[in-house]
C-alpha positions in Angstrom: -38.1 30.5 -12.4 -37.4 26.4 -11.4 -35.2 26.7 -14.0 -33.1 29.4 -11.8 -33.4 28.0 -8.5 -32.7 24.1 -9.5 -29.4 26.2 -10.7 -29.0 28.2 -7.6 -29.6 24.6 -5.9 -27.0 23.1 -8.2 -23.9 25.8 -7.0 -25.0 25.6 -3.7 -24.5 21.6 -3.5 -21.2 21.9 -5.3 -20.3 24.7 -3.0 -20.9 22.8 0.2 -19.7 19.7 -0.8 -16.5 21.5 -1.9 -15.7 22.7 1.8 -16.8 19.2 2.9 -14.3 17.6 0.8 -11.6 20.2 2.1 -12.4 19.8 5.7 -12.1 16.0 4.8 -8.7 16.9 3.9 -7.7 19.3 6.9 -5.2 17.1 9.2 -2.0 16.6 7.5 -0.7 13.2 7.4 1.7 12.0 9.6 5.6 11.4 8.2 8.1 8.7 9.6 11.3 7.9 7.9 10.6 5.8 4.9 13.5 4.1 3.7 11.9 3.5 0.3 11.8 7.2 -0.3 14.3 9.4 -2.2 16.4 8.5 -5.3 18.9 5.7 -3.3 15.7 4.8 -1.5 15.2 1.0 -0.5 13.0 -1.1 1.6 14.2 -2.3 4.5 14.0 -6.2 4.6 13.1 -6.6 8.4 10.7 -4.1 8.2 8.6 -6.3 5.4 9.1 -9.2 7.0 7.6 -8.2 10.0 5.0 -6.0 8.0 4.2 -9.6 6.0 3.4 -11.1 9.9 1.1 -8.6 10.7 -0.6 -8.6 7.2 -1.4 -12.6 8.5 -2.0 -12.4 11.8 -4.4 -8.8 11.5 -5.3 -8.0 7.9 -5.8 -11.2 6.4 -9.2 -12.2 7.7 -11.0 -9.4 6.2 -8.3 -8.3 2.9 -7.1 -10.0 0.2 -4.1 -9.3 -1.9 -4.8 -11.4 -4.8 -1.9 -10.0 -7.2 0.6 -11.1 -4.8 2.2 -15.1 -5.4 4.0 -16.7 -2.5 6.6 -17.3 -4.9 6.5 -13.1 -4.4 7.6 -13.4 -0.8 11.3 -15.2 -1.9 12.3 -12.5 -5.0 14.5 -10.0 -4.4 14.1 -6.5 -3.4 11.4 -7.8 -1.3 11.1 -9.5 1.9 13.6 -12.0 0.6 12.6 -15.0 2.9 14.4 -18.1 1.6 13.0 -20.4 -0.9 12.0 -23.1 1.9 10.9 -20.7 4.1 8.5 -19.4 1.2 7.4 -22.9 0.9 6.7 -23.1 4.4 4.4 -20.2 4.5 2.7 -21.5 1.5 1.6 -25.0 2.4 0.5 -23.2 5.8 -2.6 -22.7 3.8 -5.0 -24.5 1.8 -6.4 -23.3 -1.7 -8.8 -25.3 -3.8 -7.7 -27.5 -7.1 -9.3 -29.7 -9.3 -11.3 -31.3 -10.8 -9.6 -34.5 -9.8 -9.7 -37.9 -12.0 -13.7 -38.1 -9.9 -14.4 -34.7 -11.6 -14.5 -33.1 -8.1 -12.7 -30.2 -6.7 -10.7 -30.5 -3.7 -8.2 -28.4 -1.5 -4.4 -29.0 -0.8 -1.6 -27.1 0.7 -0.7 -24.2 -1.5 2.8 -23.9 -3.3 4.9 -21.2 -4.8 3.0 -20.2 -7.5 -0.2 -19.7 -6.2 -2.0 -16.4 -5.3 -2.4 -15.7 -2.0 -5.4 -17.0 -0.4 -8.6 -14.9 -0.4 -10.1 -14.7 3.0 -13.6 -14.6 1.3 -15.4 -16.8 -1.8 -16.5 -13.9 -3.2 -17.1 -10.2 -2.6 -21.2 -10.7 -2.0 -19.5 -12.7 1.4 -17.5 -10.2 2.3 -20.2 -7.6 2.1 -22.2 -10.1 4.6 -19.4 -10.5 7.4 -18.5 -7.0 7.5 -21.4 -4.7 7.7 -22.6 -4.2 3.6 -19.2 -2.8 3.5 -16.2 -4.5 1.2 -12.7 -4.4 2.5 -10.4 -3.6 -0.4 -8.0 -5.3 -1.7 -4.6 -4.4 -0.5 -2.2 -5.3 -3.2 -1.6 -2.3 -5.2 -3.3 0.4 -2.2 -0.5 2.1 -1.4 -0.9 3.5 -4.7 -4.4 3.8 -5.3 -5.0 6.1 -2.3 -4.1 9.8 -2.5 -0.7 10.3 0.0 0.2 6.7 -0.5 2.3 5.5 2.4 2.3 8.4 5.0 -2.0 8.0 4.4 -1.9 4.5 5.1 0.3 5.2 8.1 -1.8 7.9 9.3 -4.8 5.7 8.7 -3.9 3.2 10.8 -3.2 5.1 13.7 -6.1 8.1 13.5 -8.6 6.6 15.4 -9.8 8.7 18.2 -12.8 9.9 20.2 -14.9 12.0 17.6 -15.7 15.3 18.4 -18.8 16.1 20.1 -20.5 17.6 16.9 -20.1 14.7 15.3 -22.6 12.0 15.2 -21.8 8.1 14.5 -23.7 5.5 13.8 -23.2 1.7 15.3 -20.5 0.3 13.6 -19.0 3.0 12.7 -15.5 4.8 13.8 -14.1 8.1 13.9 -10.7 9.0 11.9 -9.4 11.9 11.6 -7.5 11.2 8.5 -10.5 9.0 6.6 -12.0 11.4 4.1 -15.0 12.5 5.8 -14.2 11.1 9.1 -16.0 8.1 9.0 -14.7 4.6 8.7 -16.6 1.4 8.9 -13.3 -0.3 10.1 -12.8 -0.7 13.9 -9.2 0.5 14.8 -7.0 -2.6 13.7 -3.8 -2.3 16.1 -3.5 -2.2 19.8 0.2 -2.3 21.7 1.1 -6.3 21.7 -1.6 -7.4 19.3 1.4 -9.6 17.5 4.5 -10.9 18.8 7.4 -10.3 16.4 9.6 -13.6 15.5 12.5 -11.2 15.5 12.0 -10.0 18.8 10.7 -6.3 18.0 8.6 -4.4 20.5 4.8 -4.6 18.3 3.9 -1.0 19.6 1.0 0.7 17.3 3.7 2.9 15.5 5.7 0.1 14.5 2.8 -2.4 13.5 1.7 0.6 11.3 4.8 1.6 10.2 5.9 -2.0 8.9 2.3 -3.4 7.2 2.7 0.4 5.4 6.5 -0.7 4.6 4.7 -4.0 3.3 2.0 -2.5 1.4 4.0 -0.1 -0.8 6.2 -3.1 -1.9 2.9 -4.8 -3.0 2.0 -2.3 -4.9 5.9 -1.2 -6.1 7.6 -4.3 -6.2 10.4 -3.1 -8.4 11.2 -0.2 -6.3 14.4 -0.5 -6.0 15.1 -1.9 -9.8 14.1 1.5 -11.0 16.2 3.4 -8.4 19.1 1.7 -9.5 18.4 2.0 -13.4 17.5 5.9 -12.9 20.8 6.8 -10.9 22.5 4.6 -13.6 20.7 6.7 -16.6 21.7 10.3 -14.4 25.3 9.4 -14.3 25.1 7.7 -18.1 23.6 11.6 -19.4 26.2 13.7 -17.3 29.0 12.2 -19.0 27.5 12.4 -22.0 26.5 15.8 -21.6 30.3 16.7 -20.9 31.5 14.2 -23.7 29.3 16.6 -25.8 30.5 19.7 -24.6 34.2 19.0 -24.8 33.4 17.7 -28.2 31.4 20.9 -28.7 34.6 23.3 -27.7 37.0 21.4 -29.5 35.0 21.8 -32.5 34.5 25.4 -31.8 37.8 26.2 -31.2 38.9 25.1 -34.9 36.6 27.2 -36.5 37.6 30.6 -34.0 41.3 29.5 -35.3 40.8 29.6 -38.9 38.5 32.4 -38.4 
């Protein structure tokens, strides 16, 4: 008899916490025009630019993005700043070296080839300055989360009042598109939080829109390489497929002849 009812229990838990999972799921995510999208898709340069500034001036102080190199910044079919202005960016910061002839460590300006700085000295630190919760790292998240861009997008700009049968802890947020609803993170953007170098109105939607535009080159750097490779290997396999065919009825047509 516990045998049966720790199995009834079993299907019951699975049951609910299917329909939890699916409610998690309801809203559909919100779609802008990605210009990375599509076979001729590619990013748009400004866009990452800009999305790189708000990386720095809103994500940075809780996220790392430690597969990405400054060097990254200057490559193309990504943000493409120049080489110096690369450099610059990079000896804005500090990163630790060493040991020095002494034997001790010591920090100087960062260069090209190193990572980009962590905004914590491990992840037990992080924990402690954000609530026991660790902020991911953002290099490669754009393709670690289900719906990739448009979720990130959607993320970022879901926060709303919850809905009175729903209950929330301090320190804890309400998004409609966060799978359960719940989010530990306090809404990033606001209208004006950055001023643009380039002169572009910082509204929510365009902050989101360009750190997303940012994010899925981190994580797809060679976007475009394989665009161009793939539309190369279409056009290379439809002549070849009507190469083959006209070879194919030549052929053919020999044979009917002697026939």
């Amino acid at each position: 008899m516990k045998k049966v009812k720790s199995i009834f229990i079993l299907v019951l838990s699975i049951f609910f916490f299917q329909n939890y999972s699916i409610s998690a799921e309801k809203a559909k995510f919100l779609e802008t025009d990605w210009t990375f999208k599509g076979l001729f898709g590619k990013y748009d340069r400004a866009s990452l630019q800009r999305g790189y500034q708000v990386y720095t001036e809103v994500c940075a102080a809780c996220h790392s993005m430690q597969y990405l190199s400054y060097r990254n910044l200057a490559e193309p079919g990504g943000p493409e700043f120049s080489e110096e202005e690369a450099k610059v960016i990079a000896a804005s910061f500090e990163v630790l070296d060493g040991p020095n002839n002494d034997g001790e460590m010591f920090t100087r300006p960062a260069k090209l080839s190193d990572k980009f700085v962590m905004p914590y000295a491990n992840v037990e630190a992080s924990k402690a300055a954000n609530g026991g919760a660790y902020p991911p790292d953002m290099s490669v998240l754009a393709k670690a989360r289900k719906g990739g861009a448009d979720y990130i997008y959607s993320l970022l700009l879901g926060y709303d009042d919850p809905p009175s049968d729903i209950k929330l802890d301090d320190g804890v947020y309400y998004n409609k598109y966060m799978y359960g609803n719940k989010i530990k993170m306090s809404a990033p953007l606001s209208d004006g939080l950055v001023e643009y170098s380039d002169g572009t109105e910082a509204t929510k939607e365009q902050m989101a829109k360009d750190i997303t535009t940012f994010l899925m080159w981190s994580a797809e750097p060679h976007l475009e390489t394989r665009h161009k490779t793939g539309f190369r290997v279409i056009v290379y396999l439809i002549i070849l497929t009507i190469l083959v065919y006209l070879t194919m009825k030549k052929i053919w047509s020999r044979v009917e002849t002697k026939v």
